[in-house]
Structure formats: structure tokens, C-alpha cells
C-alpha positions as a Markdown table, in Angstrom:
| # | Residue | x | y | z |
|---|---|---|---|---|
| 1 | Unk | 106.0 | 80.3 | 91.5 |
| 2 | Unk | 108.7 | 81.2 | 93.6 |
| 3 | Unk | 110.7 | 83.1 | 90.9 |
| 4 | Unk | 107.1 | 84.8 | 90.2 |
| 5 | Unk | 106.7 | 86.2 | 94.0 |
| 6 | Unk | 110.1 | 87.7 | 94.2 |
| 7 | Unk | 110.1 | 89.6 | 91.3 |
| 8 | Unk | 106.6 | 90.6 | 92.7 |
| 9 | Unk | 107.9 | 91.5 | 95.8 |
| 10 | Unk | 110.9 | 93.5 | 94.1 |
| 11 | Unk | 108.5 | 95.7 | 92.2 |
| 12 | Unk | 106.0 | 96.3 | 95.0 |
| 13 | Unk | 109.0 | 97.3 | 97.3 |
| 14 | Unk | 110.7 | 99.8 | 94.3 |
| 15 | Unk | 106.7 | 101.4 | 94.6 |
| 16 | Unk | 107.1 | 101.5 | 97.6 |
| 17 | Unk | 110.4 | 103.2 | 98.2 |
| 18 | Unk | 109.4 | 105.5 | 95.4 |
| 19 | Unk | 105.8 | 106.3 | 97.6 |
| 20 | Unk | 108.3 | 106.6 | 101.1 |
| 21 | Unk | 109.9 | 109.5 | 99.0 |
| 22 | Unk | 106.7 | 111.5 | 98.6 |
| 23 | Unk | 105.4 | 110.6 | 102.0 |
| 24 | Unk | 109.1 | 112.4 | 103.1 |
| 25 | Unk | 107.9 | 115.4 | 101.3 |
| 26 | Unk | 104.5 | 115.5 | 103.2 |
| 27 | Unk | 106.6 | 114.5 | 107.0 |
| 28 | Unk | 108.4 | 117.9 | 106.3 |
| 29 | Unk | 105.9 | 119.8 | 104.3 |
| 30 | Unk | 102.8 | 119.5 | 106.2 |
| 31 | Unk | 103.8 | 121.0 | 109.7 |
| 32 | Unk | 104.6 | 123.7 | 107.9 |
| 33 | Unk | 101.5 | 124.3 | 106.1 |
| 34 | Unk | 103.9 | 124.2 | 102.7 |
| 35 | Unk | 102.4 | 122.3 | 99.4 |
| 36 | Unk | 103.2 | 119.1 | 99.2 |
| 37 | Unk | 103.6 | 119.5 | 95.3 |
| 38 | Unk | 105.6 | 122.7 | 94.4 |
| 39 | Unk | 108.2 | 123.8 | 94.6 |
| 40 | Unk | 110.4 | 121.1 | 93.6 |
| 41 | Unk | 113.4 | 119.4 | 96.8 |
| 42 | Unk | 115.7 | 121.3 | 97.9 |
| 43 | Unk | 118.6 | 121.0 | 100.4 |
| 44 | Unk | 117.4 | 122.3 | 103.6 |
| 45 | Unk | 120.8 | 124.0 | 104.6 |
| 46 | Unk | 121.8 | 126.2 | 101.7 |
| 47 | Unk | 118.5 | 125.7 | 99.7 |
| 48 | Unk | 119.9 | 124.5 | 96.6 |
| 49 | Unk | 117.5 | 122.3 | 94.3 |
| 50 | Unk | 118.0 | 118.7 | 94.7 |
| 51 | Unk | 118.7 | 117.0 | 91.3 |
| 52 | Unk | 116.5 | 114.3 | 90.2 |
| 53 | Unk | 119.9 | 111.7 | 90.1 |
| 54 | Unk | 120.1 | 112.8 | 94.1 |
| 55 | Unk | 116.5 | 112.0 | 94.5 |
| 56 | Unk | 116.1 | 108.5 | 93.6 |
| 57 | Unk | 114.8 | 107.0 | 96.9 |
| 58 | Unk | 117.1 | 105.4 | 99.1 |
| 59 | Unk | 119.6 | 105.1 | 97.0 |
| 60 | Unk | 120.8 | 108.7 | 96.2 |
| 61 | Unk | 121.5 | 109.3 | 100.2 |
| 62 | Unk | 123.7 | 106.1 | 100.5 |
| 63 | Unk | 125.9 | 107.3 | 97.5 |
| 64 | Unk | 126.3 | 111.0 | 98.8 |
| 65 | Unk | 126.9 | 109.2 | 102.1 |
| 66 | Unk | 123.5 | 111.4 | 103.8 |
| 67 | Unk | 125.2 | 114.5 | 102.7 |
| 68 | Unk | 124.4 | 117.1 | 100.1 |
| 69 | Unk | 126.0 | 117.2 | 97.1 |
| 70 | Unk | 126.5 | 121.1 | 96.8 |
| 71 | Unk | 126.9 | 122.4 | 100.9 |
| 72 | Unk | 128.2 | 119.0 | 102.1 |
| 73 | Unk | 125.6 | 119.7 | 104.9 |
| 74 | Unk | 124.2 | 116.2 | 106.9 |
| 75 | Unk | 120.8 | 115.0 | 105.1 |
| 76 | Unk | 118.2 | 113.5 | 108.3 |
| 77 | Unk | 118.5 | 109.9 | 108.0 |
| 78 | Unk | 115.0 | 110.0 | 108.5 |
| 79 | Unk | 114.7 | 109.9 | 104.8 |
| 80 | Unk | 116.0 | 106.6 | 103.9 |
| 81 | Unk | 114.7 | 104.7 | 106.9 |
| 82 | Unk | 110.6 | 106.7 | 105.8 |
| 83 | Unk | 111.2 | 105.1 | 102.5 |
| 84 | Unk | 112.6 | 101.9 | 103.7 |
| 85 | Unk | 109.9 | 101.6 | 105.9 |
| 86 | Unk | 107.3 | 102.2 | 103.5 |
| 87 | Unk | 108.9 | 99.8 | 101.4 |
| 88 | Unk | 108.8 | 96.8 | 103.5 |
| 89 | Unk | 105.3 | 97.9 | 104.7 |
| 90 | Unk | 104.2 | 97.6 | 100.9 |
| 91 | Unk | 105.8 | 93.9 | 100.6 |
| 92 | Unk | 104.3 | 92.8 | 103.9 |
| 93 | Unk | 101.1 | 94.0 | 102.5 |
| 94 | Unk | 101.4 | 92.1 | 98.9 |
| 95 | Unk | 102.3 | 89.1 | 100.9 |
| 96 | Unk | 99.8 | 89.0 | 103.1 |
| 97 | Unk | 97.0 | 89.9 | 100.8 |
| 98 | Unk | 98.3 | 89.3 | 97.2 |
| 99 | Unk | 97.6 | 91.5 | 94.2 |
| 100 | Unk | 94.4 | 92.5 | 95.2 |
| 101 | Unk | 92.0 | 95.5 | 96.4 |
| 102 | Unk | 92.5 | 94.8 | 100.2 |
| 103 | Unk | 96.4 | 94.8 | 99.7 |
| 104 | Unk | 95.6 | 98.3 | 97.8 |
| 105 | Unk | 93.7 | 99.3 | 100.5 |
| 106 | Unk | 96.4 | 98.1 | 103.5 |
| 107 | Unk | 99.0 | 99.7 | 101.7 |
| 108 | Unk | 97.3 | 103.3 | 101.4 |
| 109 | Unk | 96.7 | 102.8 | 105.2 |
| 110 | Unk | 100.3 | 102.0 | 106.4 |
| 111 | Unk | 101.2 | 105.2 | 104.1 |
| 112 | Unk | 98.6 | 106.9 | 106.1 |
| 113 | Unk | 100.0 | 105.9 | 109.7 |
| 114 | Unk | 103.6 | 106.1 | 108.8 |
| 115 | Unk | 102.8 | 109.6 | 107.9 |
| 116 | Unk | 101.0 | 110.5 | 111.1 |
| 117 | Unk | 103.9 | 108.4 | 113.2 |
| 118 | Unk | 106.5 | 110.1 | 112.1 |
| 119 | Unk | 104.6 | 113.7 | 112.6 |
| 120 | Unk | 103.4 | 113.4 | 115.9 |
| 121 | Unk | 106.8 | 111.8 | 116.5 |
| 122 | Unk | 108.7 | 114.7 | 115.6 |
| 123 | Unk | 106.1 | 118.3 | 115.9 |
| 124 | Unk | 103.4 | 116.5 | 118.2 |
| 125 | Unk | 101.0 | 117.4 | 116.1 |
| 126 | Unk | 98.4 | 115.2 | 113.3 |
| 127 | Unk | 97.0 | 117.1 | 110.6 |
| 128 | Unk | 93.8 | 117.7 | 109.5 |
| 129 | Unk | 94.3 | 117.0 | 106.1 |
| 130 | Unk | 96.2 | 113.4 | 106.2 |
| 131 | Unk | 93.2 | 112.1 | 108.8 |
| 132 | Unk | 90.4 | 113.9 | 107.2 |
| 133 | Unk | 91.6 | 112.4 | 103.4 |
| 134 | Unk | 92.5 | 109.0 | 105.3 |
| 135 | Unk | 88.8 | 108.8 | 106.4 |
| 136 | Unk | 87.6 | 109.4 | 103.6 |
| 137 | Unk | 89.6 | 106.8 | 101.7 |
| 138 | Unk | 88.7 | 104.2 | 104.7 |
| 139 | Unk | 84.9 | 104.7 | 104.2 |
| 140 | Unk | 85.5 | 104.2 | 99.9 |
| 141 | Unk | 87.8 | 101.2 | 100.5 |
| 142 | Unk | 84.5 | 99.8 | 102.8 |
| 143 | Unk | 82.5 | 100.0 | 99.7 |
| 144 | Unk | 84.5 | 97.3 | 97.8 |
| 145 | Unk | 86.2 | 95.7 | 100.7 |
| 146 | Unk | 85.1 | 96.1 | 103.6 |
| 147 | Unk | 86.5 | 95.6 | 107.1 |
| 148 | Unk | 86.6 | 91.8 | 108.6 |
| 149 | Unk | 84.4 | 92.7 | 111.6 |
| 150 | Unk | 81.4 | 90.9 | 111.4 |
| 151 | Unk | 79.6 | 93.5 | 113.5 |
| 152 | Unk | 77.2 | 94.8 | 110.8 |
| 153 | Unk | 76.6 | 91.2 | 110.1 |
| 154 | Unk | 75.6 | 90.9 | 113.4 |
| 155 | Unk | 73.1 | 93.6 | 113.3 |
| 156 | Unk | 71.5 | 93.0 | 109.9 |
| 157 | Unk | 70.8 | 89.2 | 110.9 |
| 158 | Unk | 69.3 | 90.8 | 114.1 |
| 159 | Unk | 67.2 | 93.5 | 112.4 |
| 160 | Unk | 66.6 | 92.3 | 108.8 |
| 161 | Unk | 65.1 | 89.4 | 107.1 |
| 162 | Unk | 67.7 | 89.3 | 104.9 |
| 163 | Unk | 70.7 | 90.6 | 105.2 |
| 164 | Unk | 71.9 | 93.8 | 102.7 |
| 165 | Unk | 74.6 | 94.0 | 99.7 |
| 166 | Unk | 78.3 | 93.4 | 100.9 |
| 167 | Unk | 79.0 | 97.1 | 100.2 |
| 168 | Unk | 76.4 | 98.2 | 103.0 |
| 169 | Unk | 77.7 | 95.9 | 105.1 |
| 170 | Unk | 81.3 | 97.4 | 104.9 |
| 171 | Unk | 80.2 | 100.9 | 105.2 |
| 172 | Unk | 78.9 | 100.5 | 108.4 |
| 173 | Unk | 81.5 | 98.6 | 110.0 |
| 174 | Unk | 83.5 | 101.0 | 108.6 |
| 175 | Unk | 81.3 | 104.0 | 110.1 |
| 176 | Unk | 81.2 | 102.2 | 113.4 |
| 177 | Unk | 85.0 | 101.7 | 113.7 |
| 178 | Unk | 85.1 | 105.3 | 113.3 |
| 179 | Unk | 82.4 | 106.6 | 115.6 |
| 180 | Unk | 82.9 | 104.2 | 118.1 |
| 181 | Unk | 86.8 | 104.7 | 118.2 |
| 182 | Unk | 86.8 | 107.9 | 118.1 |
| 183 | Unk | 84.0 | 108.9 | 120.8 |
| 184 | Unk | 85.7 | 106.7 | 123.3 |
| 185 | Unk | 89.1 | 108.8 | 123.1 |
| 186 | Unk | 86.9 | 111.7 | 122.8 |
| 187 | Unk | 85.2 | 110.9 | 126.1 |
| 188 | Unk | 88.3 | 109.9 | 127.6 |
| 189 | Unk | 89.8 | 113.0 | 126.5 |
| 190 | Unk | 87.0 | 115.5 | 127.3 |
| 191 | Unk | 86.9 | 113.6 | 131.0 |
| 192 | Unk | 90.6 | 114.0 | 131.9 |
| 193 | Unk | 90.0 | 118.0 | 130.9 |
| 194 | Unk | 87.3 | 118.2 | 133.3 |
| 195 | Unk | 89.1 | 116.1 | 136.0 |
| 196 | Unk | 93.0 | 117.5 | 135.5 |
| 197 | Unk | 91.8 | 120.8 | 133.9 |
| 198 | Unk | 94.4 | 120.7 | 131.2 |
| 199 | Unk | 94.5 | 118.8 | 128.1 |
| 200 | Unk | 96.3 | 115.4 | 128.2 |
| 201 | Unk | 95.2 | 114.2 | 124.7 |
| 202 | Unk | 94.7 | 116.0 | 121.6 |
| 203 | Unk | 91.8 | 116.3 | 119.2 |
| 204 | Unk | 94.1 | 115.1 | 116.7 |
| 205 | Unk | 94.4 | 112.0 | 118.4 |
| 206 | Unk | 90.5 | 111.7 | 118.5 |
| 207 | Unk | 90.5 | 112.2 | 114.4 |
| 208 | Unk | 93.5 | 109.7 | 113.9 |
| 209 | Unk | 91.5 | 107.0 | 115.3 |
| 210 | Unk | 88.3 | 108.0 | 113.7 |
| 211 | Unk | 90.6 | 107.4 | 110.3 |
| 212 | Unk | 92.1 | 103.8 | 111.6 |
| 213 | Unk | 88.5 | 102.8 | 112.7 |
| 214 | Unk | 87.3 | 103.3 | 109.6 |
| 215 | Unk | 89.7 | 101.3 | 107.7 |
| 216 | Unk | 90.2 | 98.5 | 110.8 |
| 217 | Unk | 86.6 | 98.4 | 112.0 |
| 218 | Unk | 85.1 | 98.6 | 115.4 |
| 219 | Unk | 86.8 | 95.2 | 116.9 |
| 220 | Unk | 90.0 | 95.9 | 115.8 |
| 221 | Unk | 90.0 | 99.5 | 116.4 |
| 222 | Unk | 88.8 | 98.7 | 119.9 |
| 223 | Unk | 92.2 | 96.8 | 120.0 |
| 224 | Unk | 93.8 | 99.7 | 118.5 |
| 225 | Unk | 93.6 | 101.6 | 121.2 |
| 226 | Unk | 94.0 | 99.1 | 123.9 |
| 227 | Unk | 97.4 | 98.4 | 122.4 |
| 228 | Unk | 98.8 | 101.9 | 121.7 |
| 229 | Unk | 97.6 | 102.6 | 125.4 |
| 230 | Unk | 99.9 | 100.1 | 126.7 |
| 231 | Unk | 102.6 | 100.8 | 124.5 |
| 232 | Unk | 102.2 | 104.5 | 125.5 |
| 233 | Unk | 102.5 | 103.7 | 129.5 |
| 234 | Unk | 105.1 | 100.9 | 128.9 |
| 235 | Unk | 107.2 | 104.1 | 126.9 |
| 236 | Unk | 106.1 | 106.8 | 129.6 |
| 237 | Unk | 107.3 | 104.8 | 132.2 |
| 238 | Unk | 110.7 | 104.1 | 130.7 |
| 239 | Unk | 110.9 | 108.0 | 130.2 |
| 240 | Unk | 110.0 | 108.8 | 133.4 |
| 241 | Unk | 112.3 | 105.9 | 135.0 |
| 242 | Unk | 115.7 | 106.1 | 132.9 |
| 243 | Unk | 115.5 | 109.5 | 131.2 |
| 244 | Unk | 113.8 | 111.1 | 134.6 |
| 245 | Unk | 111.2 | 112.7 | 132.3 |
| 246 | Unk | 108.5 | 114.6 | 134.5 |
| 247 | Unk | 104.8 | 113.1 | 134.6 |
| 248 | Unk | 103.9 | 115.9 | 132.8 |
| 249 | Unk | 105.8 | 115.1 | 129.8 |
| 250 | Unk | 104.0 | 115.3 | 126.9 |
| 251 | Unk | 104.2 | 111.6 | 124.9 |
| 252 | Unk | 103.0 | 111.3 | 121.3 |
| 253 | Unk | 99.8 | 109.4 | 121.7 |
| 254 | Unk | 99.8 | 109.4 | 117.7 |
| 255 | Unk | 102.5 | 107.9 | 117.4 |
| 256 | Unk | 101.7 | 105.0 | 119.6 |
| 257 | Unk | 98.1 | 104.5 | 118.3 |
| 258 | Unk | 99.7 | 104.2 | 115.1 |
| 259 | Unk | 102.6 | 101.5 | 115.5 |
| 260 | Unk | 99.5 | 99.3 | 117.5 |
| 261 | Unk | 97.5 | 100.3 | 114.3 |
| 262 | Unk | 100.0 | 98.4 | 112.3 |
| 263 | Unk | 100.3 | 95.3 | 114.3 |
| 264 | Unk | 96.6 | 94.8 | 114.9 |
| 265 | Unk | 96.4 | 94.9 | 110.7 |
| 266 | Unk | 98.7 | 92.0 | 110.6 |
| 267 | Unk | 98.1 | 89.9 | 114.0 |
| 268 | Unk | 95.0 | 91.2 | 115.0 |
| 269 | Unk | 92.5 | 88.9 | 113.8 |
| 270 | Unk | 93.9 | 85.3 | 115.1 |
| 271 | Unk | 94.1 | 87.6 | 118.2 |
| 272 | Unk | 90.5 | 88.6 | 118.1 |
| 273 | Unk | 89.9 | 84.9 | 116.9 |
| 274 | Unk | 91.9 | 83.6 | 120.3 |
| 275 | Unk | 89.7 | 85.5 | 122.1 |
| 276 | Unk | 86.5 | 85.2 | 121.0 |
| 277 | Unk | 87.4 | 81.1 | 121.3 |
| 278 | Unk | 87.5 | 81.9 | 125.0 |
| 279 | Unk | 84.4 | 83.9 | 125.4 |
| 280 | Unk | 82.5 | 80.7 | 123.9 |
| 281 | Unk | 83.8 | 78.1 | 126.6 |
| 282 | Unk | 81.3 | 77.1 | 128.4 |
């Protein structure tokens, strides 16, 4: 059994290293409005075509010590530690959620956020075409495994006789995690215009969580954004205190939304489960 999981757990982790490497591609391609398919890698500095034996993930940059083979010029370590990342995302999702569609599922969505992260991190921006095509694959996914809200439950046992197929059931949590989620940033957003009259959070922002809720459902997306908020003012504040940032400074929102993203997937429901415990106390 044992001997089973690791090898498991090797091969998920070489998938996911090998998926870090394309998700590098589309972390340097998409800000840029460049194909993520052709042409083929290339060295940034002197533009020379990166051999497929320099482009095995991870790998390829510890042997040429981050350098490039041809121009000796310094390759980001952002590469390794994108593919590393992605790589130990994968295994925490197998883990968690074995073989199975909803590990599938989890694994396209911490490609998804670790996309969006590292982005906004970097150009402050989130684009279109990674939350647009993440939405879409949340509200699939729904079909065949839905989100553990319970909320659509809630509602068919309130309006119907009986309650619908599984698959209907998903949707809508799905389709409520998204509209819910992202009208309430939208609100917030559209409110501190009106009150600041400049922009302190980003449409992009608004479609990122429309993308988590859809995949996380309306409970946990709630929590979503309650967590990257206080990871965002926790951050701002050390900005502002030790690296005497202005107020005005401009923090990745993105970024934040999507590390508490990640850790309400994998500690958000006992969470959720804590709390709701409370709420029925008499």
C-alpha cells in the first residue's frame, strides 16, 4: 500500500512539474498578449532557442546552475520554484482526494491560481483569458462534482418536493459561488470609486473570484475573500510599517485572494464545520 502511494505520488508530482513548465510559459506569455503555444523557448537575453535537454522541468535549471547555456545570462528562479510549486500542489491534491475527478478538478484549479498569483504578483494585472476559461472549467467540473456547499441543497429541500439530480445541484452552487463572490467585490469595488474617486480594486479581481466561486462554492468563497482580505492588510501594513510604502501603494489583491483560495481548498471545510458547530449552540 505504502509502496503503491509513493510511486503514485512520484508520478503525479513528475505531471506536475512537467504542467509548472507550461504554466511558466503562460506567467511570461500572457502579459504580453504572446501565444502560449508557438514559437518554441527561448533565452530571454540573447534569444537563442532553448533545447528540449535544457527544458526538462526543474531539472535543466539546477544543472546549468539558472544560467543559459549559450549567453551564460541569469535564468529567473521563478521557473523552478512555478514548477516546484505546481508539483507539490498536484501531490497535495492526489493525497487529499485520491485518483479521482475532484482531485482532477483541484489540480486544474491550483494551476489556475498559481497562474493568476504569480501574474498579479509580478504585472498587477489578471487576464481575461485564464479567469474567463477557469470559469468555465469550474461550472463543467460542478456538473460531475460539484462543490461541498450544501447551499443548493438547502434551497431545493425548501422549494421542491424532491430534491433534483446531483448535477443540478452542483451547478448552482457553483453559479452561486460565482455570482455571489463576485458582486460583493464588485460592490465593494464600485463603492470605494464612488467614495475615494479612484480605483482601489480591479475588475480583474472581481472576475478572479467569480472563477474561485465557481469551483469553491458560495461558503467557501465567502471565506475566500475574508481570508485574502486579511492577508492583504496584514501584508499592507507590513509594507507601509518596515518598507515605508505610502497608503497609496498599490498591493496585488490577486495575489492574496489566491494564496487564501488555496488554503480554504484544503482547511476550509473543518473550518466552516467549526463554525457552523457554534452557530447551532443553543
Amino acid at each position: 500500500m505504502l509502496v503503491s502511494l509513493a510511486f503514485d505520488s512520484v508520478m503525479v508530482f513528475a505531471f506536475g512539474l512537467v504542467a509548472g513548465s507550461f504554466l511558466n510559459v503562460c506567467i511570461w506569455r500572457l502579459p504580453k498578449g504572446e501565444s502560449i503555444v508557438r514559437p518554441a523557448s527561448k533565452c530571454p537575453a540573447c534569444g537563442a532557442r532553448i533545447q528540449p535537454y535544457d527544458n526538462i522541468p526543474l531539472m535543466s535549471w539546477l544543472v546549468l546552475g539558472g544560467k543559459c547555456r549559450k549567453c551564460k545570462a541569469r535564468i529567473s528562479a521563478l521557473y523552478p520554484v512555478v514548477e516546484l510549486l505546481t508539483g507539490l500542489l498536484f501531490v497535495a491534491c492526489y493525497l487529499a482526494f485520491g485518483l479521482t475527478v475532484a482531485a482532477a478538478k483541484w489540480a486544474v484549479f491550483s494551476a489556475l491560481l498559481v497562474v493568476l498569483v504569480v501574474i498579479d504578483a509580478r504585472e498587477r494585472i489578471l487576464p481575461d483569458g485564464v479567469n474567463f476559461t477557469g470559469l468555465g472549467l469550474g461550472l463543467a467540473f460542478s456538473l460531475v462534482s460539484g462543490p461541498s456547499d450544501g447551499t443548493a441543497r438547502w434551497l431545493a429541500n425548501k422549494i421542491f418536493a424532491y430534491p433534483p439530480p446531483e448535477a443540478a445541484l452542483g451547478l448552482v452552487d457553483a453559479l452561486l459561488g460565482a455570482a455571489v463572490g463576485s458582486g460583493l467585490l464588485w460592490v465593494v469595488a464600485e463603492g470605494y470609486f464612488r467614495l475615494r474617486g479612484r480605483e482601489g480594486m480591479g475588475l480583474g479581481d472581481v472576475k478572479m473570484i467569480a472563477m474561485a466561486g465557481a469551483f469553491l462554492g458560495l461558503k467557501r468563497t465567502l471565506l475566500t475573500i475574508l481570508a485574502g482580505s486579511l492577508l492583504g492588510s496584514v501584508v499592507g501594513l507590513v509594507m507601509i510599517g518596515l518598507w515605508k510604502k505610502g497608503s497609496d501603494y498599490e498591493l496585488p489583491f490577486g495575489t492574496f485572494l489566491g494564496g487564501a483560495a488555496l488554503l480554504v481548498l484544503y482547511f476550509g471545510t473543518p473550518l466552516l464545520e467549526w463554525y457552523q458547530t457554534l452557530l447551532a449552540m443553543p
